[in-house]
N, C-alpha and C positions, 0 to 999 in steps of 0.2 A: 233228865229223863232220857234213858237208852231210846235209839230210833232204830229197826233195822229195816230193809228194803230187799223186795225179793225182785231177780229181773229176770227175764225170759227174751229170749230170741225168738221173736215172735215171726213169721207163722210156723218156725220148724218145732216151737213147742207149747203151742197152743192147748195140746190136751193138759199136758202139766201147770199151764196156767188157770185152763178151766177146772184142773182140781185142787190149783191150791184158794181158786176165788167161792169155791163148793165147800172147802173145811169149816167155817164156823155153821154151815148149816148140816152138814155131815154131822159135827162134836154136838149140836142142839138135838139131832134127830136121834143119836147112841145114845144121848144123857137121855131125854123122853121115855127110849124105849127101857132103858135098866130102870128109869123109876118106875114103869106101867109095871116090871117084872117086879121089883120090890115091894110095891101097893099089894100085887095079886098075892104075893104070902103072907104079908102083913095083916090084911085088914078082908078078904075073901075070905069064906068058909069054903075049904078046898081040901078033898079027901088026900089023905097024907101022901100019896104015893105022887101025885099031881104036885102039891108042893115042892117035894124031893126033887121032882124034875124040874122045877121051874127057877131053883137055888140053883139045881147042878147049873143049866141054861147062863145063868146070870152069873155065876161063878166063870165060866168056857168063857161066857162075855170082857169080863173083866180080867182072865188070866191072857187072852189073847191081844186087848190092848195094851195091857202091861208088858209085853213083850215087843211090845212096838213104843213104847215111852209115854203112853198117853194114861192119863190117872183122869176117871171120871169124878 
């Protein structure tokens, strides 16, 4: 099994350690919210134009982490 190790010079980079010790609950809290966005088209009774928006929404979501390498 690959191991890898991230290190930080700590306290000149404190902030980027407390964001990379904040990513698995960051990636919980983006998954969450695109499934609450997916639930609301799915299974709500939602006037269509409300939907439209709520796909674009979740689309912008998911075109914007794909552009950063992150696949929900």
């Amino acid at each position: 099994m690959a191991k890898a190790t991230l290190t930080f010079d700590l306290p000149d980079e404190e902030e980027k350690f407390d964001r990379a010790c904040a990513a698995p609950d960051l990636f919980a809290a983006l998954r969450e919210y695109d499934e609450d966005l997916r639930r609301a088209t799915k299974y709500q009774e939602l006037p269509e134009d409300e939907a439209r928006h709520i796909s674009a929404a979740r689309q912008a979501l998911h075109d914007i982490l794909r552009e950063r390498g992150i696949d929900l």
